[in-house]
C-alpha positions, 0 to 999 in steps of 0.5 A, spaced: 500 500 500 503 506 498 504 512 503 500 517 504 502 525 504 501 524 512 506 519 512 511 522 509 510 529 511 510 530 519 508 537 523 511 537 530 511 545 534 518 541 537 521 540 531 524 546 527 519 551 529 513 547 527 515 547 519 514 541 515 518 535 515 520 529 512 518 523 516 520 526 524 527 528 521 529 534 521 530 535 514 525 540 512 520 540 506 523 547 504 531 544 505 529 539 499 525 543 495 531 548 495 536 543 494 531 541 488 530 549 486 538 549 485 538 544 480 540 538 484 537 532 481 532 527 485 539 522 485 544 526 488 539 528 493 538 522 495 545 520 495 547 526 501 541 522 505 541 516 506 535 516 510 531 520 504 527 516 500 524 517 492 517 518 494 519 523 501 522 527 496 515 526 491 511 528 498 515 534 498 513 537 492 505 533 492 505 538 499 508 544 495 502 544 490 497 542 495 499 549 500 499 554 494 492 551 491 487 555 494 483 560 490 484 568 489 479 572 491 480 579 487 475 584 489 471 587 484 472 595 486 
């Protein structure tokens, strides 16, 4: 059975002030999507941590997508 977003992408006020991260580490969802927005390729991130799986890293940017699709409201003045 495949993980869910919440499986991968955990929310802990004691862990880097409450931020997203990546499955209880303290590896941040911004600090991959960062890394990636950098040009680094989803390989050699996973190669600098050992922990990092390919489907956190595609929970990352499924997490991005869903915090910034929200409609707009444009007032009508």
């Amino acid at each position: 059975m495949p993980a869910t977003l919440e499986d991968r992408i955990t929310l802990d006020p004691d862990q880097c002030g409450g931020r997203p991260c990546i499955r209880g580490y303290r590896l941040r969802v911004t600090d991959v999507l960062d890394m990636l927005a950098s040009g680094a390729s989803m390989g050699e991130i996973l190669a600098d941590y050992e922990f990092l799986r390919i489907e956190d890293i595609h929970a990352c940017l499924r997490y991005a997508s869903a915090q910034i699709d929200h409609p707009v409201l444009i007032s009508a003045a």
